[in-house]
C-alpha positions in Angstrom: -105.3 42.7 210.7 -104.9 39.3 212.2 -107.9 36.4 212.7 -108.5 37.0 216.4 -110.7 34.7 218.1 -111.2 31.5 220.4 -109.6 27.8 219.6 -110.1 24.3 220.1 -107.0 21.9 220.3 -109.3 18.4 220.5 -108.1 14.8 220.8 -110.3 12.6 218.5 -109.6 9.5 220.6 -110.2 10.4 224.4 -112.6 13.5 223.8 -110.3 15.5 225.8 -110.1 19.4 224.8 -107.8 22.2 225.5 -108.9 25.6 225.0 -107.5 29.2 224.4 -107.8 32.6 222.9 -105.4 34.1 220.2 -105.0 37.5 218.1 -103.7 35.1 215.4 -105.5 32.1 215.8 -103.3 30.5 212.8 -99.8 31.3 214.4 -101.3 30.3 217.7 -101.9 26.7 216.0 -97.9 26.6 214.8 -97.1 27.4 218.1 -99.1 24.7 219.9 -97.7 22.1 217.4 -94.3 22.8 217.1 -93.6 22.9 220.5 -95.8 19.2 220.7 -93.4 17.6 218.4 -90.2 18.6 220.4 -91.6 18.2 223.6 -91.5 21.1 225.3 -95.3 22.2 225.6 -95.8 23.8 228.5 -98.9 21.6 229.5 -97.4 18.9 230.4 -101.3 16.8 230.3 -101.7 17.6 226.5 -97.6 17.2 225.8 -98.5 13.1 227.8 -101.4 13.0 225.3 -99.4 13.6 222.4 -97.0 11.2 222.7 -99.2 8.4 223.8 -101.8 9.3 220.6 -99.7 10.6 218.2 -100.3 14.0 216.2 -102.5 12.3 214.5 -105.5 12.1 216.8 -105.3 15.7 217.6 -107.4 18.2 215.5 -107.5 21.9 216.1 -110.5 24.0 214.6 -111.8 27.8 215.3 -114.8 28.0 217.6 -115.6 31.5 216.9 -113.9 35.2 215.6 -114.2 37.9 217.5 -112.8 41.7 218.4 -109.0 41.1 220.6 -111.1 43.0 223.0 -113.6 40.3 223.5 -111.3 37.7 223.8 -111.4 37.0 227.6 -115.0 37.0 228.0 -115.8 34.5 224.6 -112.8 32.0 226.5 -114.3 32.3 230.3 -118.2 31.3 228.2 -116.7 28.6 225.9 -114.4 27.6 228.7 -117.6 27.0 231.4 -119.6 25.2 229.0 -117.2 22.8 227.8 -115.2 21.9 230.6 -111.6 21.3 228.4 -109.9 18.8 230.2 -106.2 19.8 229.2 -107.0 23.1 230.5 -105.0 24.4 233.6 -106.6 27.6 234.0 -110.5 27.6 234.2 -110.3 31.1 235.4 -110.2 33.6 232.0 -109.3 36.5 233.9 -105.1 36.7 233.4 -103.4 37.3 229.8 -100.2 38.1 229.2 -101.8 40.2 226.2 -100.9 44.1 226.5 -98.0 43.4 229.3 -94.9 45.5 228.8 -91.4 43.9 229.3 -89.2 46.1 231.5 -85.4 47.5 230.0 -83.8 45.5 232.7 -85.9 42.3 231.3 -84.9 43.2 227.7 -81.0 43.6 229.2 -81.4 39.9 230.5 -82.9 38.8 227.4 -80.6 40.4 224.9 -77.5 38.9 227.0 -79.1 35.5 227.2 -79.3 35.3 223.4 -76.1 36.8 222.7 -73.2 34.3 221.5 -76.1 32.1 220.8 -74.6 30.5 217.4 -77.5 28.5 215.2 -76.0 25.7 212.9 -76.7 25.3 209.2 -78.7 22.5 210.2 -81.0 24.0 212.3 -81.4 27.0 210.1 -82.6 24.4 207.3 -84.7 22.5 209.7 -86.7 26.1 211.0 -86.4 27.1 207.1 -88.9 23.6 206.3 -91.1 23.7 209.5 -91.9 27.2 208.5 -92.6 26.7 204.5 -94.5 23.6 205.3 -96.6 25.2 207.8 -97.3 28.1 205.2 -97.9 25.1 202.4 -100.1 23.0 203.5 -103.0 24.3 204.7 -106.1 22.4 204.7 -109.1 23.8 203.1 -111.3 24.7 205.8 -108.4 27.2 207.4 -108.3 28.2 203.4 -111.9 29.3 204.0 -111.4 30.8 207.2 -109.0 32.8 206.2 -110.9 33.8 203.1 -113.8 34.8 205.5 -111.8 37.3 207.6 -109.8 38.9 205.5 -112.7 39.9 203.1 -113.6 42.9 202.9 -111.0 44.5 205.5 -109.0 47.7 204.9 -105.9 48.7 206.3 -106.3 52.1 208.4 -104.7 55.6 207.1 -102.1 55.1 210.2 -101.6 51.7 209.7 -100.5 52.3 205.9 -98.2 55.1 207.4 -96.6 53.1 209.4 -96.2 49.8 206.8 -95.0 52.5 204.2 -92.4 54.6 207.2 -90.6 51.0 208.0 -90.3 49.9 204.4 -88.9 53.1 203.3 -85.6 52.8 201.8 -85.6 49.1 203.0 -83.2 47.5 200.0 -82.4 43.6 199.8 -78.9 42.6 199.7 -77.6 41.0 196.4 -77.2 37.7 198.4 -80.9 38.0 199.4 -81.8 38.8 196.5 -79.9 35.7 194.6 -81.7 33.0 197.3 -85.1 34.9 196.7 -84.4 34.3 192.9 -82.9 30.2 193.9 -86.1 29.7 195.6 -88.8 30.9 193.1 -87.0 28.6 190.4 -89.4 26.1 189.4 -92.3 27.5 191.0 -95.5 28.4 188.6 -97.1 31.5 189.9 -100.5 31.3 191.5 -102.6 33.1 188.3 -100.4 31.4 185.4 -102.9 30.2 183.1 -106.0 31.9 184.6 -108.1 34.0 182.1 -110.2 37.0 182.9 -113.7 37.0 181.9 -114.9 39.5 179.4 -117.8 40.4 182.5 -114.4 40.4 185.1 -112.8 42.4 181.9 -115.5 45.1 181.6 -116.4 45.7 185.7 -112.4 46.0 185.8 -112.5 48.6 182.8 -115.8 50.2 184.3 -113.3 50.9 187.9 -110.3 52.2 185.8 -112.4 54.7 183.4 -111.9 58.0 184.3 -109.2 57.3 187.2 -106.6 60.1 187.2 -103.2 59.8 189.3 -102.5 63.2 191.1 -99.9 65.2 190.6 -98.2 64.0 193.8 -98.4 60.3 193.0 -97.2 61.2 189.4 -93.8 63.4 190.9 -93.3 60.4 192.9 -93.6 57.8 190.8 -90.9 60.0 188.6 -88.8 60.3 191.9 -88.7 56.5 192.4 -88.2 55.7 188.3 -84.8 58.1 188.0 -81.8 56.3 186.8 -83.8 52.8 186.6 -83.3 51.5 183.5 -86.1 49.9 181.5 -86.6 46.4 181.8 -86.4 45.7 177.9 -83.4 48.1 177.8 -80.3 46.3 175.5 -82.5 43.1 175.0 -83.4 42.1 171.3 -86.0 40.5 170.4 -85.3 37.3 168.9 -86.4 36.1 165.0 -89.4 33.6 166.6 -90.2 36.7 168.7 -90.7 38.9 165.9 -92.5 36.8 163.3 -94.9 36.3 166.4 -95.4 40.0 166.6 -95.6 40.6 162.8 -98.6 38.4 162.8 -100.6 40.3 165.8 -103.2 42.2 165.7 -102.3 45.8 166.5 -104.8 47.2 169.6 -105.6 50.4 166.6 -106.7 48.4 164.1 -110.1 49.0 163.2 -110.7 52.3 165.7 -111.0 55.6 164.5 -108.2 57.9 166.4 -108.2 61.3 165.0 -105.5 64.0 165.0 -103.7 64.3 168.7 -104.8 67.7 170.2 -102.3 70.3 171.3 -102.6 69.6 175.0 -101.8 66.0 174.3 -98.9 66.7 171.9 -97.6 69.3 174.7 -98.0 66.8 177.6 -96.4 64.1 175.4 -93.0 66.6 174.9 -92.8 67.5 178.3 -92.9 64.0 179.1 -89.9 62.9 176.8 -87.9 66.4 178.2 -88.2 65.2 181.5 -87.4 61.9 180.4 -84.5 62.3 178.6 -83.5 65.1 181.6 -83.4 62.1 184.2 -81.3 59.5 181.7 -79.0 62.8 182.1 -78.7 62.9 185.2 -78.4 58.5 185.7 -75.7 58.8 183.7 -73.9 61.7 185.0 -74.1 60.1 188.2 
């Protein structure tokens, strides 16, 4: 689900405003920018504006959220109370929001992109603009964004459909080696972050009692045949195993009695079907 909701593009020097209404108010600010600093804004009053002030002077800021339904009436109030200068359009009635493109416009489009060749150059210039618009955020859109997304859920048919177009979706080896170039050096975002024991014991609380069904279990078996463990063929090195020998084990101390026969019989149909599938991996 996207932040939806009505925006404020404002120069700090003059006062002047433009207004507008987005489904995804954060893109919608990417948009407005990019297209500032190459000079080819559509509104020709805000694009003068720009380049006689500098980005600089310009700050853009949420006025409200609201349903994509609601969209054209929250724009048409905002819009007659404030009076943006930069606006074109007073008159919140037209969006280009829910229009359909025709096969014949998708014909002229496809042709006019086709043959269309985009340097090395230009791919690394896009490749920046787009990682620096992800980076720095300031910390007010960090809270916005915080604010909207909290709480919401995903639908049943919205899961469906995120899970149908990633099915069997597979990344290349040469996508997969850049992925792995550009995650060198980076520290990941909980590194160094320590639960709690209260964080430890709600999350212990949730999981207690949590069974997987017997669907998600067969497909979780289904996905895992002929992978190969991660630790498969790796030894553990001398400093690895003096660290070990010195740990506590998890057992120590708790009183486990003698396994019960339906846990020793799960446990053997769980190596046979194991050792069925490494069978079958290396068969095929």
């Amino acid at each position: 689900m996207q932040p939806s909701g009505i925006y404020q593009l404002l120069n700090t020097v003059t006062g002047g405003c433009y207004m507008g209404q987005s489904v995804n108010v954060f893109d919608r600010k990417r948009g407005h920018f990019a297209a500032l600093r190459n000079g080819k804004h559509v509104n020709r009053h805000l694009q003068y504006a720009y380049h006689k002030h500098g980005e600089g002077s310009f700050r853009f800021r949420v006025l409200l959220y609201c349903e994509p339904s609601e969209l054209t009436r929250y724009e048409q109030a905002v819009t007659d109370l404030c009076c943006p200068s930069y606006k074109l359009r007073l008159l919140c009635v037209e969006s280009n929001r829910g229009n359909r493109v025709s096969k014949e416009t998708k014909v002229r489009m496809s042709k006019a992109q086709k043959g269309r060749i985009i340097t090395p150059e230009a791919r690394e210039k896009m490749s920046r603009t787009k990682r620096a618009a992800h980076r720095h955020w300031s910390e007010q859109e960090k809270q916005q964004r915080r604010v909207w997304s909290t709480g919401l859920r995903h639908t049943e048919e919205v899961k469906a459909g995120i899970s149908k177009h990633l099915m069997g979706h597979t990344f290349s080896e040469e996508t997969r080696a850049k992925i792995s170039k550009a995650l060198i050096g980076r520290v990941g975002h909980n590194r160094g972050i320590h639960f709690s024991e209260e964080v430890k014991r709600r999350m212990s609380e949730r999981m207690r009692g949590t069974k997987q069904s017997e669907e998600t279990k067969r497909k979780r078996s289904v996905a895992l045949m002929g992978h190969r463990g991660w630790s498969k063929g790796i030894r553990a090195s001398e400093e690895t195993k003096q660290k070990l020998r010195g740990r506590t084990p998890w057992s120590k101390g708790k009183k486990i009695g003698p396994l019960s026969t339906e846990v020793r019989l799960k446990m053997s149909a769980a190596q046979k079907e194991r050792r069925s599938r490494e069978a079958l991996g290396a068969a095929g």
